[in-house]
Every structure is written in structure tokens, then in C-alpha cells.
C-alpha positions, 0 to 999 in steps of 0.5 A: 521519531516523527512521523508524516502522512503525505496524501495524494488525492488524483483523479483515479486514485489516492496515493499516501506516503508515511514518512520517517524522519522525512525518509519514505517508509510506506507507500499506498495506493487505492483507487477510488472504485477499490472493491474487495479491500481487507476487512470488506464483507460479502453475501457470498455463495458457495461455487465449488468444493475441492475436497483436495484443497479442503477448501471451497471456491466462492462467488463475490461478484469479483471475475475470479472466485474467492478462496475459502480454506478449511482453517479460515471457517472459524470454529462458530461457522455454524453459528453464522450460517444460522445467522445468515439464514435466519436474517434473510429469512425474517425470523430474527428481528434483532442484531443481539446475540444475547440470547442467539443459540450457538451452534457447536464449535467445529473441528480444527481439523475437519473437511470441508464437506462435512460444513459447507455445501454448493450454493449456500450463502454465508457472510465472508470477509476479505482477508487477502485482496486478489493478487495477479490471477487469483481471487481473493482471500476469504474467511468466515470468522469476521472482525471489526478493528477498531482504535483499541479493539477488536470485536469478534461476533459468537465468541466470549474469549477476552485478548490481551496484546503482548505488548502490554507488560503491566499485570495490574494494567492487563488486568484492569483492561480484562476487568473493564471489557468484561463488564461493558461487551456486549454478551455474545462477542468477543474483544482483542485488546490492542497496545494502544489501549494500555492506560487509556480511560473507560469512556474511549474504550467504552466509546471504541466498543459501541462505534465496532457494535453499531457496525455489526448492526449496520451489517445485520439490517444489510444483511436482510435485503442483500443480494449474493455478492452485495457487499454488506460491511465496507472497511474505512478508507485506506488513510483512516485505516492507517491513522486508526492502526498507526497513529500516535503522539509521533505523529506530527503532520498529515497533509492533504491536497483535497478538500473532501478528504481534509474534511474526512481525516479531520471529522476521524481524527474528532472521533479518535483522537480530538487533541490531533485533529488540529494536524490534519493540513490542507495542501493548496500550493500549485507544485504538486503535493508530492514534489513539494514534500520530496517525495517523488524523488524518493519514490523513483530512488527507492523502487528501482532494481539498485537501491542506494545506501550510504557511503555508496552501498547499495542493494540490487533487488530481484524478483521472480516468480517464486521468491524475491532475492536481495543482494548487498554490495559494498560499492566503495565502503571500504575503511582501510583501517579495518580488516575485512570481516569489520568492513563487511559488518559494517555494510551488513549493518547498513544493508539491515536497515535498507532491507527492513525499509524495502519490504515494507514500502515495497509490501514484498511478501512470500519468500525473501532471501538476502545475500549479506556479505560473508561474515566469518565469525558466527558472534559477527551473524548474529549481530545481523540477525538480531539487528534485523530482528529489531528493525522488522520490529516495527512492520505490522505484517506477519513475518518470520526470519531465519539467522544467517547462514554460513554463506551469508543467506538469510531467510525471510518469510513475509505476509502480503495481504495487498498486491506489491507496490511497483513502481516504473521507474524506466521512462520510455526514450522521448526521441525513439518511443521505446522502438529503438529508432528515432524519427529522420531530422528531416521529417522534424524540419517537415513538422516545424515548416508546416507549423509555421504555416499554420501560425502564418495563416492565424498570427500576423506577429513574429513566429518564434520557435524554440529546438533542441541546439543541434536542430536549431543550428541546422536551420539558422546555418549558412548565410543569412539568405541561404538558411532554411529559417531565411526561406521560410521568411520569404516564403511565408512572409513573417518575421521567424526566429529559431531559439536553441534550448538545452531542456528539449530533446534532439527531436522536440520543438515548442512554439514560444509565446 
């Protein structure tokens, strides 16, 4: 596989494209003021405790309250209140938590009450960014992703990804980060560290410490609602979470950024760096790597599949449902229940795609084609299974029903990606009625006046075929363009041209 990242640099935001096989797969967008982004830490404070929700409301600075749920305290949120407390009071002078006193663990099921009270101040991390009306998502039991790691402050649990089969190589990673953490923290190891040596994880290890560091010294002179830790750029964190020998070219249209991405990737992955190009062409960096075309293609309500299948996506307000229908793939070789495995199989695919790109989260359900052989259901679900395989989110998928329904369960951390791809009518605006004709011969006579009194050249202007027709019709010293001549003594000439619209007009240089 080969995978791209395409990124965007505009004036209010960043837009980054991943590709597969030059097939769009992720689409994000971060505007350059972008607070409260996944993996940010706040001085928080306490608003509200609702005993109902077991759950706590907390000011960060955002116009709607964060929410702070029981289970997202952590065990050790003793541990960082009295962290908090004891860095902004003075009385700790180090970030070590070599020889930091921790606190009992709390109960895993616990109230809120008996933890947290109104107005105290702790440290919280963005788990969820906000989403429509709500604030965001917090939790008290702060991490630090790095490229092979995780580190957790007061916890001494070492983690090994699953993914990791080798028994002597899980060991090997649980012996090293043993012998080189910092006492007082705990690691998750990530797949990505499976063989890697001991100087990049050891150098992975101290750049996540330097972090915590960096939020203790902030820590001591932060107001309520400062934001302490922020996480990288979304790119970098893409590249950090993401990137691999797959990845063959990162292209992007702004010098700054170019420079970023390159002085990142020295960091994690010096042998890559040299991937990172810098875009300059004058066509867009979009529309130059067809991605615009992709973009408007995927994100409508019909998506598009082969051999005209196609999906119709709906969204609503408690779930999202996708339908999927045969269009014209029917193979008259084959009974009906081959034929709508055959389009199932297609559909998965597509499916596993939209969600990803879209970050469709909550509950999806997908309407397959009745298949009635439940071996045939089966295939479907394991093959959606595999296809899911690769998003990072955290999901969950239901086999088949007998009615074809199958049940998906997807996290959204970031609001959904929605693209408009309706334009609004050129010639009516979007109200349904256009513009009488002959206000636009109005509008063209009084531009021609204007050019008479500052030009002494001939005017030319071009019109949609049916306007320009209009004005050059009838003999030459009846027309309406032979009128303008004599009454604005120029010489003028009316061009018909097929790429405006019936109520445009441009001025030809």
C-alpha cells in the first residue's frame, strides 16, 4: 500500500488529505486559532457537581462548560490534585515524582462528591473536542503520545500493544522501559515499537518527559482556564500516529509548515524526511493532486461505487443510516443471492471508507441487500470486520441481521467532517428567481458607460449566447449594441460565450 499526505495550508485554516493508492481516505481541517484540540491540558475549575450524572461541569475558558464524568477521574486523581495544589502554592520545587507521596487510588465505582468539590482547581485533558452544543469532553488521568510510547504520570503499570505477537520481543520491550522510566510514570508501548533499538525509545521516553516538565513550570504561574500543554498540530500528530515505510510523499503548499513537518520528521524518522515536498505550482495544491474531485464526489447524500452501485447516506439526529443499492449491477450469470453478495462485498469497503473520512461517530446502521444464507451474512461481517481494521477510532460491529441490518457503534472525538457539496444557483442565488433580462441589459449599458468615460479603445463584452444574440439581433442599425455605438461613440462588440451563465457578463480585456 502507499499512502500520501496532501496538506492545505489556507488563510484560516489547514486542510490535510491522506491518500491511499491516490484514493481519499481521511480528511481534516484545523483552523489555525483551533483551542480545545485532543491531548490539550487546562487549569480547570470546578462549576458544577451533578450528583445525577455523577459528573462535575468545568470552566476552561470554552463559552459551554467542560464535562468531567466519575470514570474519566482516574484512579490517582488525588495524586494530581495534590499536585496541582502543591505546584501553585510553592512547596514543590521539582517535576520529579521520585519521591512524590501518592495518594490512595479511588474507587472504580465511586461518587463524584466524595472526590471533587466546587471551585477547586485541577489539571484536565481534552479527551473529546466540543461537539454542536456541548463543551468538551475532559478527563483527569492525563497522557503524553509519543511515536512508540505513552506516558502516564503516577502510575507504575508498564503496557504492551496487542499487536505485538513476539513473546521474546514483548519481553524485551518490558525489560528496557523497565530500566530506563522514569520512576513514578507509567508507559504503554505502541506497535510501532516492536524492533526498534534502545536509543529511539529512550530518546521517544525523555522528549514525553521534557513534556511533563514543561507543564509543571506552567503549571506554577497558570491562571484558571490557561491552557498549559498544548497537543502538536494536527499533521504532526497524524505523522506521529500514522506514519511508516508506506509512506511515500507528504506534500505541502506553505514554506513554514514544510519546515515544521521536515524538522519533525529529523526527529522521529530522519531516514523520511526527505519526503516532505514543498508545493509551489500556481493551480491549487488540491486541484493538482485531484483531490477536489474526491472530495465533492465523496461527501454528498449518493455515494458512488463501482460498476454503478452506489450508497445514499443519511444523517439524523440520533443515528446516521447508510442504504446500499445495486444501481445496475446485475450479472445475468448469476442468481440473486451471488448478485447481492457481490454488491455487499463492494458496499463494505465504501462503508469502511465513509466513516473514516466522514469521522461519522454514535450509531450507524447499514441497510446491505438481503442476503439469505446466513454463511453469505457472515462473509459481510467478517469482511467489514477487516476493513474497519485499519481506522484508529474505537468501534464495535453487530453481524448481520436477517433483514440485512447491520449495527455499528463508532467514537467521534472531533466534530464530523461536512462537506457542501450543493452550490448555490449563479443566476437566482438560492431564492428561487432570477433577475428580469432586462435589468442585466441595464447593468451591461451602464458598464459600458463607465468604460466610454475612462477608455478610448474598442469595448468588448463577453454574455452568456442567448443575452448576446439578444443585443446584436436585427439589422445592424437597429440593435441594441448599434445604439450603444451611437450614443456612446466607441466602437463595441458583444462575444457570446458558453462557460457563463444566462444572467453573467465579463468585460474582455
Amino acid at each position: 500500500m502507499k499512502f500520501e499526505l496532501v496538506i492545505d495550508s489556507r488563510s484560516t485554516e489547514v486542510v490535510i488529505a491522506l491518500l491511499k493508492e491516490g484514493r481519499l481516505i481521511e480528511l481534516h481541517k484545523e483552523k489555525h486559532d483551533n483551542n480545545y484540540c485532543v491531548g490539550d491540558i487546562y487549569l480547570g475549575k470546578i462549576k458544577k457537581i451533578v450528583p445525577g450524572l455523577n459528573a462535575a461541569f468545568t470552566g476552561v475558558g470554552h463559552n459551554k462548560d467542560g464535562f468531567l464524568h466519575y470514570l474519566d477521574l482516574g484512579a490517582q486523581v488525588n495524586s494530581f490534585k495534590k499536585f496541582t495544589e502543591k505546584t501553585r502554592d510553592g512547596k514543590l520545587n521539582t517535576a520529579s515524582l521520585k519521591n512524590f507521596r501518592r495518594e490512595k487510588d479511588t474507587l472504580k465505582e465511586g461518587k463524584i462528591t466524595e472526590v471533587l468539590k466546587g471551585g477547586e482547581h485541577l489539571m484536565v485533558q481534552v479527551s473529546k473536542e466540543p461537539i454542536s452544543s456541548k463543551g468538551p469532553r475532559l478527563s483527569t488521568e492525563l497522557s503524553f503520545a509519543g511515536r512508540y510510547m505513552v506516558l502516564i504520570p503516577f502510575s507504575d503499570r508498564i503496557s504492551i500493544s496487542q499487536k505485538i505477537k513476539s513473546r521474546e520481543e514483548r519481553s524485551r520491550l518490558k525489560k528496557l522501559i523497565q530500566s530506563i522510566r522514569p520512576k513514578g510514570f507509567g508507559v504503554i508501548i505502541r506497535t510501532v515499537a516492536d524492533g526498534k533499538k534502545v536509543a529511539e525509545l529512550d530518546m521517544d521516553l525523555k522528549n514525553l518527559y521534557k513534556k511533563w516538565q514543561s507543564i509543571y513550570k506552567n503549571l506554577k504561574t497558570a491562571n484558571v482556564s490557561d491552557r498549559i500543554h498544548s497537543e502538536l498540530n494536527r499533521s504532526s500528530a497524524i505523522l506521529r500516529d500514522l506514519l511508516n515505510s508506506e509512506f511515500s510523499q507528504i506534500h505541502v503548499n506553505n514554506v513554514e509548515l514544510h519546515k515544521e513537518l521536515k524538522e519533525f520528521l529529523s526527529r522521529i524518522s530522519p531516514d523520511q524526511e526527505k519526503i516532505v515536498k514543498l508545493y509551489k505550482g500556481e493551480t491549487p495544491i488540491f486541484q493538482h493532486m485531484n483531490i477536489t474531485q474526491q472530495v465533492k464526489s465523496s461527501f454528498g447524500k449518493t455515494t458512488s461505487m463501482k460498476n454503478g452501485t452506489y450508497l445514499v447516506i443519511e444523517h439524523t439526529e440520533a443515528l446516521h443510516v447508510i442504504d446500499v443499492n445495486s444501481g445496475k449491477k446485475v450479472d445475468s450469470k448469476k442468481n440473486q443471492e451471488a448478485n447481492a453478495l457481490a454488491v455487499n462485498e463492494i458496499a463494505v469497503e465504501e462503508v469502511a471508507r465513509q466513516l473514516r473520512l466522514r469521522d461519522m461517530g454514535g450509531i450507524i446502521v447499514v441497510d446491505f441487500i438481503d442476503l439469505h444464507h446466513a454463511k453469505n451474512r457472515k462473509i459481510i461481517y467478517d469482511n467489514m470486520t477487516e476493513a474497519m481494521k485499519l481506522d484508529k477510532a474505537k468501534h464495535h460491529i453487530l453481524p448481520l441481521t436477517k433483514f440485512g441490518l447491520m449495527q455499528i457503534t463508532r467514537q467521534r472525538v472531533r466534530p464530523e467532517m461536512k462537506i457542501e457539496t450543493q452550490e448555490k444557483c449563479p443566476m437566482c442565488t438560492g431564492n428561487g428567481k432570477i433577475d428580469s433580462s432586462l435589468l442585466l441589459i441595464e447593468t451591461i449599458e451602464n458598464k459600458i458607460k463607465n468604460l466610454a468615460s475612462t477608455q478610448k479603445e474598442e469595448i468588448k463584452i463577453a454574455t452568456h449566447p442567448f443575452i448576446a444574440s439578444h443585443i446584436n439581433k436585427g439589422l445592424f442599425f437597429s440593435s441594441i449594441r448599434h445604439s450603444w455605438v451611437k450614443k456612446h461613440n466607441r466602437k463595441i462588440t458583444i462575444l457570446s460565450d458558453e462557460r457563463l451563465h444566462l444572467l453573467q457578463y465579463s468585460v474582455v480585456n
